[in-house]
Each structure stands twice: as structure tokens, then as C-alpha cells.
TIFI-9898 format. One line per field, with one value per residue (C-alpha): residue number from 1; residue in three letters; z, x, y. Coordinates in pm, whole numbers, padded with zeros to 5 digits. Example, Ala and Ser with C-alpha at 12.3 -4.5 7.8 and 13.67 -1.06 7.14 Angstrom:
nuro = 1,2
tifi = ALA,SER
z = 00780,00714
x = 01230,01367
y = -00450,-00106
This chain:
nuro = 1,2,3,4,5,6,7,8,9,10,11,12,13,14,15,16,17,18,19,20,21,22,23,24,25,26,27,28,29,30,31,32,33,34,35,36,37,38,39,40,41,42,43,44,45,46,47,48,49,50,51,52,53,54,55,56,57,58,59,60,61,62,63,64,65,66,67,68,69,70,71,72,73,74,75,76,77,78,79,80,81,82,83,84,85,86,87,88,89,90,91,92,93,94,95,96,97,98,99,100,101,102,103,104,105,106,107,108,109,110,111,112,113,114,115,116,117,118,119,120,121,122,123,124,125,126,127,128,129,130,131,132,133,134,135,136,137,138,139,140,141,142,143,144,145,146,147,148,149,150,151,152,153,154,155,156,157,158,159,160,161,162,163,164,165,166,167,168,169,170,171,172,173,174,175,176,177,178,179,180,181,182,183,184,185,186,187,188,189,190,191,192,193,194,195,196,197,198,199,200,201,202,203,204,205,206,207,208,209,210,211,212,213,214,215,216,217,218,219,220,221,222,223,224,225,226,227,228,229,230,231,232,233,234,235,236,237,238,239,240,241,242,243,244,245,246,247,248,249,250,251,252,253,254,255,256,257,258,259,260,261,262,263,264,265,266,267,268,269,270,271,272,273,274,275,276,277,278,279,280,281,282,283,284,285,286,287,288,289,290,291,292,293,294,295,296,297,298,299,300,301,302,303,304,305,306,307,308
tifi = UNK,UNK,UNK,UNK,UNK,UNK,UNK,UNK,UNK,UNK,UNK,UNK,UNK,UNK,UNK,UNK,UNK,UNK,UNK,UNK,UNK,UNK,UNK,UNK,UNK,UNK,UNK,UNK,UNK,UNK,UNK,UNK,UNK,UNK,UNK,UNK,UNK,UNK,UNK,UNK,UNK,UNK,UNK,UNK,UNK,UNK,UNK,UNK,UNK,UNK,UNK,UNK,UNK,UNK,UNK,UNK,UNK,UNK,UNK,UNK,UNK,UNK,UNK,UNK,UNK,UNK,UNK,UNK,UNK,UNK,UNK,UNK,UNK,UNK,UNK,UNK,UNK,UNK,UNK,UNK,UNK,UNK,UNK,UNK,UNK,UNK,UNK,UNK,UNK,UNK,UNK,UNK,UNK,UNK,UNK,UNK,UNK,UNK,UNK,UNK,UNK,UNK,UNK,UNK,UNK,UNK,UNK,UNK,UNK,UNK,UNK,UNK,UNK,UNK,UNK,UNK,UNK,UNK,UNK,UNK,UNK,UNK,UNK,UNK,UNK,UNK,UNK,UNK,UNK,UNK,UNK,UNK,UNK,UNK,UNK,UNK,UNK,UNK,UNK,UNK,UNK,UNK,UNK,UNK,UNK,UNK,UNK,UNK,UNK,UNK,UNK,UNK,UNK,UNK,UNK,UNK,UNK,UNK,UNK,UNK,UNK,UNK,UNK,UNK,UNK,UNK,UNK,UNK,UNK,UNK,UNK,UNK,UNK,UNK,UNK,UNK,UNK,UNK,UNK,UNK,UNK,UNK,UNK,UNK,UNK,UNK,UNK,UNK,UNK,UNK,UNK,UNK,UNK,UNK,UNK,UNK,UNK,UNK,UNK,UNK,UNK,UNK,UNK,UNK,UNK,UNK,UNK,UNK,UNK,UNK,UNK,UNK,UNK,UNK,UNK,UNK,UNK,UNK,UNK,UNK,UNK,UNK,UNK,UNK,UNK,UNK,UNK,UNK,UNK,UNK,UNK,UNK,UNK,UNK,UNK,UNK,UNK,UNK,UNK,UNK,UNK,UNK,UNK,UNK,UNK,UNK,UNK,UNK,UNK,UNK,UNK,UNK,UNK,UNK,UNK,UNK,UNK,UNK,UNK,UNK,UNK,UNK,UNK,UNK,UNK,UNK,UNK,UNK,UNK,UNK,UNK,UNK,UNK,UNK,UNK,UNK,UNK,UNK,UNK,UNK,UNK,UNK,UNK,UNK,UNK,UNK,UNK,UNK,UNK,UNK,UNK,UNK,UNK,UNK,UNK,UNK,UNK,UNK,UNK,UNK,UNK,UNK,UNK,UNK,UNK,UNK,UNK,UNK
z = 01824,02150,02408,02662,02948,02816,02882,03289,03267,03609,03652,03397,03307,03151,03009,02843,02729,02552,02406,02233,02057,01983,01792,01580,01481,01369,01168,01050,00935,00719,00578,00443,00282,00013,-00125,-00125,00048,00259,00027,-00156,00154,-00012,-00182,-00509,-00469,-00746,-01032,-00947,-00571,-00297,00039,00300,00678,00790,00953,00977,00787,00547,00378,00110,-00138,-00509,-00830,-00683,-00507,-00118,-00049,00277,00273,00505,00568,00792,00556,00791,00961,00645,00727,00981,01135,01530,01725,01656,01322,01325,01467,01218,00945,01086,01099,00726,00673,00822,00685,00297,00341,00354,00131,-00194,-00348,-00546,-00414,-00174,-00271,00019,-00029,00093,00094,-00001,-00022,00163,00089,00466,00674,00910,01293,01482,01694,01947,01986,02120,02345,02536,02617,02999,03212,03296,02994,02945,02890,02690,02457,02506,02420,02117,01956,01988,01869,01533,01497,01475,01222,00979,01048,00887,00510,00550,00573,00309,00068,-00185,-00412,-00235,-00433,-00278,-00495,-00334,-00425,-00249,00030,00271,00520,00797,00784,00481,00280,00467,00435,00042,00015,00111,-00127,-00544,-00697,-00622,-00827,-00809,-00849,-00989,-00690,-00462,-00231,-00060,00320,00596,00855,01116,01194,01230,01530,01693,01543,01359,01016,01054,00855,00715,00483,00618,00439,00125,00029,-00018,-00239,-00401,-00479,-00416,-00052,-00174,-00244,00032,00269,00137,00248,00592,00705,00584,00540,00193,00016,-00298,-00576,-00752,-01049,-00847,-00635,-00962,-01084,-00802,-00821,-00534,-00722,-01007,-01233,-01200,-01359,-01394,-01152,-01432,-01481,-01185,-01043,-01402,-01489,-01172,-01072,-01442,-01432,-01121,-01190,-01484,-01310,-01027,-01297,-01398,-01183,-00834,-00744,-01006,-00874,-00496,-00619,-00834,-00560,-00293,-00560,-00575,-00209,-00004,00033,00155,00432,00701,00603,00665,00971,01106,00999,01155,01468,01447,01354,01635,01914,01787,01797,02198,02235,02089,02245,02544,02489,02617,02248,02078,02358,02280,01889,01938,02171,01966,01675,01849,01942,01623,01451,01685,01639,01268
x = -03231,-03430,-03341,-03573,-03502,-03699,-04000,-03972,-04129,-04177,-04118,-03954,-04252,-04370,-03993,-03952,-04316,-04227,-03912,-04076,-04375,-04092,-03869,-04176,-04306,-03945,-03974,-04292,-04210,-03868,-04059,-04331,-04127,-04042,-04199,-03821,-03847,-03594,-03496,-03273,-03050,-02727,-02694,-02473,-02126,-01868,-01717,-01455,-01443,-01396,-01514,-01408,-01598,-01950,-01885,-02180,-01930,-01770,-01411,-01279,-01041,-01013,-00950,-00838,-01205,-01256,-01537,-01742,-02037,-02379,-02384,-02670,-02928,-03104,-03185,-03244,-02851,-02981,-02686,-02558,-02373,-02045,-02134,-02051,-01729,-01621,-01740,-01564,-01209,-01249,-01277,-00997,-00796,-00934,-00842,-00488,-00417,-00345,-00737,-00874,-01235,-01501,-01790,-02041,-02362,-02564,-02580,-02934,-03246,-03183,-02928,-02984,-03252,-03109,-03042,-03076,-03387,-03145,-02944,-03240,-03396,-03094,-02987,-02915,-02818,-02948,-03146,-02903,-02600,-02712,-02872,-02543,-02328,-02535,-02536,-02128,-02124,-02351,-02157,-01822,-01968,-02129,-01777,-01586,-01761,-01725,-01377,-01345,-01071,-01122,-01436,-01737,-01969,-02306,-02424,-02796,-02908,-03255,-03470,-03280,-03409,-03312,-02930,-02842,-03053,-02918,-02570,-02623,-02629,-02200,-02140,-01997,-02212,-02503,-02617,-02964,-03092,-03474,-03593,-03387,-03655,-03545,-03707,-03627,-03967,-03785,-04041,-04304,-04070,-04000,-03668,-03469,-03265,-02872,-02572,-02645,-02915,-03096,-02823,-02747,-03131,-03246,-02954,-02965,-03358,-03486,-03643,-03976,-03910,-03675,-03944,-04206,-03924,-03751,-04089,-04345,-04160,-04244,-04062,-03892,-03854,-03529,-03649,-03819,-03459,-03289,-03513,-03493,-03124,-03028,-02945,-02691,-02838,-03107,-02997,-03258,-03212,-03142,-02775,-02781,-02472,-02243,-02291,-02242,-01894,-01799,-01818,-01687,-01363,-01287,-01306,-01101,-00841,-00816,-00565,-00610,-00409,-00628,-00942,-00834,-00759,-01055,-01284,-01075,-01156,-01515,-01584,-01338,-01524,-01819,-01616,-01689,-02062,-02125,-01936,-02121,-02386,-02327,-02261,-02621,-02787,-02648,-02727,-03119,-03120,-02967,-03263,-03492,-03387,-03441,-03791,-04121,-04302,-04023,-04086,-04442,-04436,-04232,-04444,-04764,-04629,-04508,-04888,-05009,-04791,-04902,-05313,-05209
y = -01093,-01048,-01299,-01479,-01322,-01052,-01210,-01286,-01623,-01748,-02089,-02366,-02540,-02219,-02187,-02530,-02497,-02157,-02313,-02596,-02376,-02167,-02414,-02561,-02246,-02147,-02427,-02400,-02036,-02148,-02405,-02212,-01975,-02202,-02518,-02699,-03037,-03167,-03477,-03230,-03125,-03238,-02972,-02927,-02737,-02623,-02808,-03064,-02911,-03155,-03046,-03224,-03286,-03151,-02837,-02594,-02357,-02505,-02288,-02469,-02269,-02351,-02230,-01842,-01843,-01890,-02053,-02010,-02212,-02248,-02607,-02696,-02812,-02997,-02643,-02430,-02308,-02077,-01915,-02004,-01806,-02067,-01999,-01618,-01654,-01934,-01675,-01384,-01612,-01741,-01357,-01293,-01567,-01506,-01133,-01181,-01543,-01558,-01627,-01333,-01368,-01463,-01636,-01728,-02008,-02230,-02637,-02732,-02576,-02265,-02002,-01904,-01860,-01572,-01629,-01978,-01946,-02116,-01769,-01662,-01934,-02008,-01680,-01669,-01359,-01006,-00894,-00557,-00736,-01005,-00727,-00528,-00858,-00931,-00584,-00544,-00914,-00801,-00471,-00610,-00890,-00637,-00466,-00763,-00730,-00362,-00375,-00684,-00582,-00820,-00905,-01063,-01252,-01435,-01779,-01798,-02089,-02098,-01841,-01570,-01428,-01187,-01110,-01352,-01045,-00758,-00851,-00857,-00479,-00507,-00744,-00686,-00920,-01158,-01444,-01578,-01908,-01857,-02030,-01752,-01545,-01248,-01158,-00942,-00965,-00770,-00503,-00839,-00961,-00580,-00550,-00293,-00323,-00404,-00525,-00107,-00207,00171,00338,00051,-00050,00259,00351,00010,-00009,00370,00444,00315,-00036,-00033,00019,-00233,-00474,-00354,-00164,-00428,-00728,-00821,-01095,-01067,-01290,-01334,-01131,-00852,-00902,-00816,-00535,-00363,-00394,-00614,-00923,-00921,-01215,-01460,-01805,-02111,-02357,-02602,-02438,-02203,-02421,-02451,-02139,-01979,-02148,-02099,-01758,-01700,-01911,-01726,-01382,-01566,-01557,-01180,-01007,-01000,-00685,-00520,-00644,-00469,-00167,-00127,-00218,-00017,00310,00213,00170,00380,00693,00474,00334,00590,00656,00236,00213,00501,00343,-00039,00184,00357,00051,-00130,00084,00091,-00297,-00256,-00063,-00290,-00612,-00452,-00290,-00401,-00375,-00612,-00852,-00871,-00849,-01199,-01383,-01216,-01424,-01717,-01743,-01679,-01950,-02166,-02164,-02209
């Protein structure tokens, strides 16, 4: 995401100033996006799991299913940069123990919102190597599902946005709650697509509805989600939760081995294509953290968010 320095703001006043418009009309944004209160930030987890302490990522492992979970309700689990590096290690960890999945979600509300505004507003250094930092940082992320060798399953439970809907297109299966919406407003902000969703949306969905989301930002309800083929099955929010973990645990159960190999067969030859990919995507987002018409498109919405 860009980073302030972009924006050579001359004295602090004007800095601190920028920063708090900034943080409201993040929030103001995420909570228009879906008419979820905050009373419900609890959230709801699996059957019979027990999830202990109040990490922002929570990896619990159960029933032959690791679970790595977005736990900031409070903040519509938008993702910090501590965040990424906790999800990379439970990557790491679940590739090589003895569960025969992944399953990622969110506590409350929100599935995810996408990037902390944070990771943006307090950015410090020359603008080059922040945007050269952040890029490698998001390339070796994407990296980690890409090389994945076991199932990967998403449970959203409520709105993504951002890189919570991009990563979907490297995942095996994605389960919608009815209330799920699906948003990537990248192109409103300046940016550029990542996590390879310019190569896996328009294979997923066709290059047509591919585009009316990563060129013109529209949303996506869970059953336009699944008719267009990003979402696996929408369940009512009403049983999203048992019938979700239900399922899930009784695939847990089949044989694991099998379930590698199988997905090693299907993805293997797409391997080289995504990373090239990642690598592409990656060096237009250095370019676009660092350009003069990203730097605007951000601070032309910041102002228009805040007249609302």
C-alpha cells in the first residue's frame, strides 16, 4: 500500500492532521461495506474448539484441521504488518505437522477487511525503500500459499476486501456465509492487483467479470461470488458455522497423503506461471507506491470520505 512519505507533507501539524482524517475515513469505509454492528464482535468458532489467548492471529489445531484465524474484531480483522509474519510462520509450521488442512477465518463480523491503514500511516524512511521493502514483503507472502502443499480452505464469515479477496483465487475451496461480500477497490486508491489474481480471476470468472471487479472495483455478493466461480458454497448464516466445521472435519479425516498428492497433480504445472506472476505483480505495485497519480488517487479519496 502507498506509504506517507509519498505525499511530502511539510510540517507535523499537517502530518497528525492527515493521520487522523485518515483513520476515520478508514473506518467509515469498512463500516459501510456491511450493515454488521459491532455488538457481534465475538465471533463464533468451530465445534467443541477451545481457543486460547487474544492474539490478532489466532492458530489453533483440531480435529486434522489447522486453524489460522483473523482475530481483531474490533478493527474489522484488517491485517498489520505483525500480522503477516505470524501468518507466514503458521504456514510454515501447518506445512510440515501432521493436520491434513488449512482453514483460514475471521472472528466477528468481518472475514477481513484487507491491509491496516496503520501500514500505511506510519511508514517512515525514503519513499523508494519503503515501497521496495513493502513489495518484497507482499511477494514473499503471496509466495507462501503458492507453495502450500496441503489443502487450503477459506470459512468467510462476513465482507473481504483488498487481499483477503485476492488471496482466494490460491485457495481449494471457499465457503460463504450469505452475508460474505467480496471487494477489491484497488484501482479507486492507485493501486495494482496482487496475491496473482491478474492471472487466477480471469481464469476463475472469465476476463469480463474479472475486470468489473479489479478495474472498477465492484463488490460481489456471496451468490454472484459463487456464480462467477470464486466461492465454493454459500450457506445461510443460520447454519453457516455447523455446517461449515462439519464438513470440513469430515474431509479432515480422508487420507492426508492422498489429499497432497492429488492437489500436488492439480496444481504443479501452475507453479511457475503464479510465481512469475507474484513476481510481475509485485514489481507494478513498486511502481505504483512510488508514483505521483497513486499518491493523489489516495489523498483524492481521503478528501472525499471526509466531506461525506
Amino acid at each position: 500500500m502507498p506509504k506517507p512519505v509519498q505525499f511530502d507533507v511539510d510540517n507535523n501539524a499537517k502530518r497528525d492532521r492527515w493521520k487522523e482524517t485518515a483513520k476515520q475515513n478508514y473506518v467509515d469505509l469498512v463500516s459501510s461495506l456491511s450493515p454488521s454492528s459491532e455488538a457481534s464482535s465475538q465471533g463464533k468458532h468451530g465445534v467443541n474448539e477451545k481457543v486460547q489467548g487474544s492474539k490478532d492471529i489466532v492458530v489453533t489445531s483440531e480435529d486434522g484441521i489447522m486453524k489460522i484465524v483473523f482475530n481483531r474484531p474490533t478493527k474489522k480483522n484488517a491485517i498489520t504488518l505483525q500480522m503477516y509474519e505470524e501468518i507466514m510462520l503458521a504456514l510454515k509450521n501447518a506445512s510440515t505437522d501432521n493436520s491434513a488442512m488449512t482453514v483460514f477465518t475471521g472472528t466477528g463480523d468481518y472475514y477481513c477487511s484487507g491491509n491496516d491503514l496503520n501500514n500505511l500511516i506510519n511508514a517512515t524512511g525514503e519513499i523508494q525503500e519503503v515501497a521496495r521493502k513493502s513489495a518484497m514483503a507482499l511477494r514473499e507472502f503471496v509466495s507462501r500459499f503458492i507453495d502450500f502443499p496441503k489443502p487450503l480452505v477459506a470459512v468467510v464469515n462476513g465482507p473481504a476486501i483488498g487481499i483477503a479477496v485476492t488471496l482466494l483465487g490460491l485457495f481449494d475451496a471457499v465457503y460463504a456465509s450469505e452475508k460474505a461480500t467480496f471487494l477489491t477497490p484497488f484501482t479507486h486508491l492507485g493501486q495494482s492487483p496482487e496475491a496473482c489474481s491478474s492471472y487466477t480471476f480471469p481464469k476463475i470468472m472469465g476476463s469480463a467479470k474479472a475486470a468489473e471487479m479489479l478495474l472498477f472495483g465492484k463488490k460481489l455478493t456471496a451468490r454472484e461470488a459463487w456464480a462467477q466461480g470464486l466461492v465454493t458454497e454459500v450457506f445461510p448464516e443460520s447454519t453457516f458455522e455447523s455446517e461449515v466445521w462439519t464438513r470440513l472435519k469430515a474431509y479432515a479425516k480422508l487420507p492426508p497423503n492422498a489429499m497432497k498428492v492429488a492437489r500436488e497433480l492439480m496444481r504443479k504445472h501452475e507453479k511457475q506461471k503464479l510465481h512469475a506472476v507474484n513476481a510481475e505483480e509485485t514489481a507494478v505495485i513498486l511502481e505504483r507506491l512510488t508514483s505521483e497519480e497513486s499518491s493523489n488517487a489516495l489523498m483524492n479519496f481521503m478528501s472525499r470520505k471526509a466531506k461525506l
